[in-house]
C-alpha positions as CSV (number, residue, x, y, z in Angstrom):
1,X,2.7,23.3,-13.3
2,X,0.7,22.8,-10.1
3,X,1.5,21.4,-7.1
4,X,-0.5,19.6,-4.1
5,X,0.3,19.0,-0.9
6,X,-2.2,16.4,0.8
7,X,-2.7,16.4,4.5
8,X,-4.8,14.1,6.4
9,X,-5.5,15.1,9.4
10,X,-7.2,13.3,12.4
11,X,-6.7,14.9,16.0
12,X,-3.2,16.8,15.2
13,X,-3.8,20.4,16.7
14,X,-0.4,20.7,18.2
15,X,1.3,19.7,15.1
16,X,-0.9,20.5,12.2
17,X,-0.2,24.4,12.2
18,X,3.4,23.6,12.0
19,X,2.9,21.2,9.3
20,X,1.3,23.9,7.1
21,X,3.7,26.4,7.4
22,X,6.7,24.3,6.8
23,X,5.3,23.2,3.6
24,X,4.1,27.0,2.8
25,X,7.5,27.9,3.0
26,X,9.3,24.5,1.3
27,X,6.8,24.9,-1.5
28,X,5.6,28.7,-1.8
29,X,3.6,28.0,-5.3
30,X,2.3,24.8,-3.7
31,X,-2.0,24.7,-2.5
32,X,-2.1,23.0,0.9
33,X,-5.0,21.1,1.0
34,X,-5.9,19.6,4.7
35,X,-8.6,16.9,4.9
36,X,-9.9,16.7,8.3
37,X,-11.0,13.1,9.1
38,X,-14.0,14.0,12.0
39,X,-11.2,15.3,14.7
40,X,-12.7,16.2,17.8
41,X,-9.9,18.7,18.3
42,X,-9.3,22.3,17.1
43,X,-7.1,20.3,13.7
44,X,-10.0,22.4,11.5
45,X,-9.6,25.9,13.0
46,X,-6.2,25.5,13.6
47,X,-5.0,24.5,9.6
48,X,-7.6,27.3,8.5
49,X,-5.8,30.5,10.2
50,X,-2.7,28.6,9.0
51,X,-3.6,28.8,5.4
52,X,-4.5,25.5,4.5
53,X,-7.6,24.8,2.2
54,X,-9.3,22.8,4.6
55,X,-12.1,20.5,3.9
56,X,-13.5,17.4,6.0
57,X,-14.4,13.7,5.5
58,X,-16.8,12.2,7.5
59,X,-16.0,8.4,6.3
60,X,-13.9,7.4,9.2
61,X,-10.2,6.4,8.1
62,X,-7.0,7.4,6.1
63,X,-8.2,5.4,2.8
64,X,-11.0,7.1,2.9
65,X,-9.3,10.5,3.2
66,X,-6.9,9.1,0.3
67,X,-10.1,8.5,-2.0
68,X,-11.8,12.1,-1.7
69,X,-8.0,13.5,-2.0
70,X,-7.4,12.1,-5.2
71,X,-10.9,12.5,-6.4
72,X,-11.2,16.3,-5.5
73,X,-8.1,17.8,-6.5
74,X,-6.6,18.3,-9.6
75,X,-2.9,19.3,-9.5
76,X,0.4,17.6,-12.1
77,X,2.4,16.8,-8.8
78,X,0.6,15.8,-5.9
79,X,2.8,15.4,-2.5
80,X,1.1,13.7,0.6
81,X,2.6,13.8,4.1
82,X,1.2,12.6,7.6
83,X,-0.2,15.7,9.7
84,X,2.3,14.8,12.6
85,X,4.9,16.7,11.9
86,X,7.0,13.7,11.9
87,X,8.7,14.5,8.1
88,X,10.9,17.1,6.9
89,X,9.4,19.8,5.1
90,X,12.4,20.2,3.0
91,X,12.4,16.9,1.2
92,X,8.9,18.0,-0.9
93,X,11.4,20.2,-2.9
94,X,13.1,17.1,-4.3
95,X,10.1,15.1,-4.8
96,X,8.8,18.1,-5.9
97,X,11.6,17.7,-8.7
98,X,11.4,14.1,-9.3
99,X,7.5,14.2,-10.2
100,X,7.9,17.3,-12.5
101,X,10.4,16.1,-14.2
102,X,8.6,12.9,-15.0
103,X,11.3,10.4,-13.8
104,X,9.1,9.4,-11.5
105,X,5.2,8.4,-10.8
106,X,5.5,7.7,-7.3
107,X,8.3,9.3,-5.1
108,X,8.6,7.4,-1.4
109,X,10.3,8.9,1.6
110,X,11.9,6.1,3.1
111,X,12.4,6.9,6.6
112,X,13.9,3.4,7.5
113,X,17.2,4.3,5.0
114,X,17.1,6.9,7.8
115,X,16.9,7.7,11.3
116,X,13.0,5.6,11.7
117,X,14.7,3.1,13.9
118,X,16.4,5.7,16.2
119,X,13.3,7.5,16.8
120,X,10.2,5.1,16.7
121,X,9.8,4.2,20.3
122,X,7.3,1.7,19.8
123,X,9.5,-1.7,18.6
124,X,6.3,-3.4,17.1
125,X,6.2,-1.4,14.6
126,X,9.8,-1.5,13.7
127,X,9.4,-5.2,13.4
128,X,6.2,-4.8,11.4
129,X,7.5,-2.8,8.9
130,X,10.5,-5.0,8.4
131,X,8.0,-7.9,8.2
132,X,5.8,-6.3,5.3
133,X,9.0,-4.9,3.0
134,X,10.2,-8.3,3.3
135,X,6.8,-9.8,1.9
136,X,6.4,-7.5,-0.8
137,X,9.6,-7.7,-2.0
138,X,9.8,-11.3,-2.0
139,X,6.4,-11.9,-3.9
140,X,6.8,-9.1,-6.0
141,X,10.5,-9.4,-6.8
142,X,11.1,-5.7,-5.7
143,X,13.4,-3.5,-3.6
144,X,11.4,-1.3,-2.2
145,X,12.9,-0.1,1.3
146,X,10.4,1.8,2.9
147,X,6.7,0.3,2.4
148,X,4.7,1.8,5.0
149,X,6.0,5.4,5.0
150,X,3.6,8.5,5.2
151,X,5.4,10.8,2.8
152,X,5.4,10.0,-0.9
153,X,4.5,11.8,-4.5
154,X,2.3,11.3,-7.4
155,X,2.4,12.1,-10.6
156,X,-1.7,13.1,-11.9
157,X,-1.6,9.7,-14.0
158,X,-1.0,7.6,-11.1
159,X,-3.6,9.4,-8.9
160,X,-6.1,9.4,-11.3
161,X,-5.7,5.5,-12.1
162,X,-5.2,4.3,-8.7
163,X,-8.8,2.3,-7.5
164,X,-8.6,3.3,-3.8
165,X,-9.8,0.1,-1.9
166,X,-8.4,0.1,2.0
167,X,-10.3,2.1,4.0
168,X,-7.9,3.1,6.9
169,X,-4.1,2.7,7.1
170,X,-3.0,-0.3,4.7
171,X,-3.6,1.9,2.0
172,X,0.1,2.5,1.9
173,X,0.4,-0.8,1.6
174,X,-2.0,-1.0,-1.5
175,X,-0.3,2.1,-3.2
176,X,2.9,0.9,-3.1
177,X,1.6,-2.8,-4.9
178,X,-0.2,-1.1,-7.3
179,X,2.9,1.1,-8.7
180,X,4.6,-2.0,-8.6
181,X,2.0,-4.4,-10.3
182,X,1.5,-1.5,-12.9
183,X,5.0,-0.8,-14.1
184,X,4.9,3.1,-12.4
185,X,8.3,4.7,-12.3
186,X,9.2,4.4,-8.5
187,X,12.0,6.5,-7.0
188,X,13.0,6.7,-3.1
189,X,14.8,9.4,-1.3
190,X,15.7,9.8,2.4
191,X,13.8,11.4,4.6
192,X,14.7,12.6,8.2
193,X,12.2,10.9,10.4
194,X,11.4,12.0,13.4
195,X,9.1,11.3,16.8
196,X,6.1,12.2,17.2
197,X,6.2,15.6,20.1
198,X,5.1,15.2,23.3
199,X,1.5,15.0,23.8
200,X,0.8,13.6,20.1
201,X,-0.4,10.1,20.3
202,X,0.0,7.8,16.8
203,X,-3.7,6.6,15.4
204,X,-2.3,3.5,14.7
205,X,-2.7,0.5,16.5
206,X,0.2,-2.0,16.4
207,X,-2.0,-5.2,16.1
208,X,-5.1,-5.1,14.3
209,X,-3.8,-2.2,11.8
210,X,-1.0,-5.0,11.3
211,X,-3.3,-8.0,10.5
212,X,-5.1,-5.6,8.1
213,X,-1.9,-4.7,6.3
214,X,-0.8,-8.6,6.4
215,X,-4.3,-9.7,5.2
216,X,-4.5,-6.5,2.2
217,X,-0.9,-7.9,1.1
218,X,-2.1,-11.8,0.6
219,X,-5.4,-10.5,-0.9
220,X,-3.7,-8.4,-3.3
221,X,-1.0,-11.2,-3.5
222,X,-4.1,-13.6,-4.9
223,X,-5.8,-10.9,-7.0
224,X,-2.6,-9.6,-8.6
225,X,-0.9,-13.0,-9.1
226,X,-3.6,-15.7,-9.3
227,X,-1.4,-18.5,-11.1
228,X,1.1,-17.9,-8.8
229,X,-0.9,-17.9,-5.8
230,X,-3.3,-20.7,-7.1
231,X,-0.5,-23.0,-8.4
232,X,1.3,-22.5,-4.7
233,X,-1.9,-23.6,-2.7
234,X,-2.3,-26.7,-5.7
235,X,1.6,-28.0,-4.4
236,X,1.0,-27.5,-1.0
237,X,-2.7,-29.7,-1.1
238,X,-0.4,-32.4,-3.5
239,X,2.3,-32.5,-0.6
240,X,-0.2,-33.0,1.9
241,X,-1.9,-35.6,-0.4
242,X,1.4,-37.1,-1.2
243,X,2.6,-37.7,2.3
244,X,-0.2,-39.8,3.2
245,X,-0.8,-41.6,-0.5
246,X,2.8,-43.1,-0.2
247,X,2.4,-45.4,2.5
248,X,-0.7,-46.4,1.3
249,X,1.3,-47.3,-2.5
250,X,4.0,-48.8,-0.3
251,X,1.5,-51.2,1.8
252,X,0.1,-51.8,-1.3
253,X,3.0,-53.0,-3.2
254,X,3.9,-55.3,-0.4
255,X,0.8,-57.2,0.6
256,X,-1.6,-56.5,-2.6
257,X,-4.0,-54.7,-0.7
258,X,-5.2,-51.2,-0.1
259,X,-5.6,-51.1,3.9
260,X,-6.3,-47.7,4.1
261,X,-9.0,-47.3,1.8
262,X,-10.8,-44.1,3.7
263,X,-7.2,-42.4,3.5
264,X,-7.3,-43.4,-0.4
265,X,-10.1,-42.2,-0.7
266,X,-9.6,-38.3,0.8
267,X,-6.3,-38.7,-0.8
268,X,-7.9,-38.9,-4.2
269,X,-10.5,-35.6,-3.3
270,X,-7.4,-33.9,-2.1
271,X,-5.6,-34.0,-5.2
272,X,-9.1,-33.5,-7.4
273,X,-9.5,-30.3,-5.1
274,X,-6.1,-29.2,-5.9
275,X,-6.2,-29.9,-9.5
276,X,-9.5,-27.4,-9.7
277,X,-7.4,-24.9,-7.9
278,X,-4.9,-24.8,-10.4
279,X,-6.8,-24.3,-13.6
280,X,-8.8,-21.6,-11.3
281,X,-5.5,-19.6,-11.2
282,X,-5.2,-20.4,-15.0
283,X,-8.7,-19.1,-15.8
284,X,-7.8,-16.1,-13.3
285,X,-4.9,-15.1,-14.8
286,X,-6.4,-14.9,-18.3
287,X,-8.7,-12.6,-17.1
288,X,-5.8,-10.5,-15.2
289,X,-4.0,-10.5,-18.1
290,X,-6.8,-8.6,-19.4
291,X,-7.6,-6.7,-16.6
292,X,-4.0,-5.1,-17.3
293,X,-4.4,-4.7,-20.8
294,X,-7.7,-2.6,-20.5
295,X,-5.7,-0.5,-17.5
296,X,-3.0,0.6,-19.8
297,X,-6.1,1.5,-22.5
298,X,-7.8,3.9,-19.7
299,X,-3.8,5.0,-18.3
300,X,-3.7,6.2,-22.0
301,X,-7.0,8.2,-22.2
302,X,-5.9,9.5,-18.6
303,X,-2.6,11.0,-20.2
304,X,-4.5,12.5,-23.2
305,X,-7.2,13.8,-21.3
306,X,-4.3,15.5,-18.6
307,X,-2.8,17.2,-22.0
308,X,-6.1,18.7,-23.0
């Protein structure tokens, strides 16, 4: 059985030697593969002499790093972890475990179980990630605890069926929704998370990485739920419609005439609009339901062609 260890790396050359050889020694049997994402650093050099098979990606951004990782490498348990040295080392045994094992497809180290809200410095992103696990878990009836976190597992068939779309750091985001909308086993252990050191500035930027994340989880909400989504817009456009056609009926009803005959009249596109909506999530959702079907088909030939 053969294990990965992922690495992206962008600009980590005072943490990125540490990272290797903590996961060299958690994981002796494991291949450490770092993917250098265009670091204008020593992060190359430095996870070479460490041991790391080191390759690079020139397409800017962790989702692209994600997409040549799982297209590369072949491995039955693949374990990925931020090049920061912000997670333990120690907790790849378990997940380790978990994957081999098959009780689970995706393994997340949920740092916010933890010690994340003792450490992070930077309170926007404490609030975001509270934000975005509330979302998911309300439109995908879930408990997931720790969405956003950079240290998880894979089992081969989830990494070989999983359509890498984000380009940069919503693709956390997008794994975690896609081994929910697919059924994946999904188990979560604590992790120990920890600052970044001194000197080590985060790539992400609280803001516009957070609208990205917020704007991936409604398009994925539309794509992966279209009758849902579609019928939600259709009540909100008969509300609006609704509020302004009752005073109209009421005026009506009282005097015989239609006084408002311009506010009738949007009324009445309004509700047409919204009645097109809804048979478009109708239409969509046949074709998801599809969609899914052929998935599990290809999820199948995936397995069988793992065995061979």
């Amino acid at each position: 059985m053969k294990t990965a260890v992922l690495i992206p790396c962008y600009n980590e050359e005072l943490t990125i030697e540490k990272v290797v050889l903590d996961f060299k020694k958690a994981l002796p049997n494991a291949d450490i593969y770092v993917y250098d994402n265009n670091s204008t650093d020593n992060s190359y050099e430095i996870a070479k002499n460490a041991g790391a098979i080191v390759k690079r990606e020139y397409r800017q951004g962790k989702g692209n790093v994600v997409r040549s990782m799982f297209m590369d490498i072949d491995a039955d348990c693949y374990i990925m972890v931020d090049g920061d040295d912000t997670y333990p080392a120690e907790a790849a045994v378990e997940i380790e475990k978990l994957i081999l094992s098959k009780k689970a497809d995706m393994v997340i180290g949920d740092r916010l179980s933890s010690t994340y809200f003792s450490e992070n410095k930077r309170r926007f992103h404490n609030t975001g990630n509270r934000l975005v696990k509330k979302l998911i878990n309300t439109i995908f009836n879930s408990n997931i605890s720790d969405i956003m976190t950079g240290m998880r597992g894979f089992s081969y068939e989830f990494v070989k069926s999983f359509p890498v779309s984000s380009k940069e750091f919503e693709i956390e985001t997008e794994m975690t929704i896609f081994a929910l909308n697919h059924n994946f086993l999904i188990e979560e252990i604590a992790v120990d998370y920890k600052d970044r050191i001194d000197g080590s500035e985060s790539k992400l930027s609280t803001f516009s990485d957070g609208y990205k994340v917020i704007s991936l989880l409604f398009g994925l909400f539309r794509d992966i739920k279209p009758l849902f989504f579609f019928s939600l817009v259709t009540f909100i456009m008969l509300l609006i419609a609704g509020a302004y056609f009752f005073p109209v009926l009421i005026d009506f009803l009282r005097t015989g005439y239609v006084e408002k005959v311009p506010t009738l009249i949007m009324v009445s596109l309004v509700a047409i609009v919204a009645v097109i909506i809804f048979f478009t999530g109708v239409v969509l959702h046949v074709i998801r339901k599809q969609h899914d079907e052929n998935f599990e088909h290809n999820l199948t030939l995936i397995s069988q062609n793992k065995k061979r």
